[in-house]
N, C-alpha and C positions, 0 to 999 in steps of 0.2 A: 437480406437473409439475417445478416449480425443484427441490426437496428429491430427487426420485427417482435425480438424478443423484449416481454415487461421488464425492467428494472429500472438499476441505479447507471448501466449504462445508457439505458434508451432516456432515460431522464437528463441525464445531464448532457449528451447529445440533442434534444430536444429543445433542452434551455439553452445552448448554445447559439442555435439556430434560429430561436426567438429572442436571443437577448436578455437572457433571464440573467441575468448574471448572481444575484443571490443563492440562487438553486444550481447553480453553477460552479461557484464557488465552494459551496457545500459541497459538492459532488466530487470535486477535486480533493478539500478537504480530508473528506471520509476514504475515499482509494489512496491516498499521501498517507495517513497516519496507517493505515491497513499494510502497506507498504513498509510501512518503519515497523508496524509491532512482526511482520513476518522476516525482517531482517533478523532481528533481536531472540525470535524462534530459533531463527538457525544456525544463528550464533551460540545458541545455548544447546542447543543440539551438537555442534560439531565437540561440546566440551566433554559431555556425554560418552559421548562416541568412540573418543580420542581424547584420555585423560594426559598426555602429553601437552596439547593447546592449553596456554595458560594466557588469559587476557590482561595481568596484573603484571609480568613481567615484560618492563621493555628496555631492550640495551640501545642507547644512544651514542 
């Protein structure tokens, strides 16, 4: 049911299972970085939100 749908998951599942590994790699790639710029959203969101969060102050 997940796999029958077109995309970038069914692709890189696909190339998985074929051994594609270039398109594979890619595929990991593109969800990794997608991953980090959605981190960095909501990072920038929680400062937004809650001007108390400050990312520049750290006590060691």
């Amino acid at each position: 049911m997940i796999f029958s749908l077109d995309g970038l998951g069914l692709l890189g599942f696909e190339s998985a299972i074929s051994r594609d590994y270039p398109v594979m790699f890619a595929t990991l790639y593109f969800f990794t970085l997608l991953g980090l710029v959605l981190n960095i959203i909501g990072d920038l969101t929680y400062t937004a939100v809650d001007p108390r969060i400050d990312f520049e102050k750290r006590d060691t």
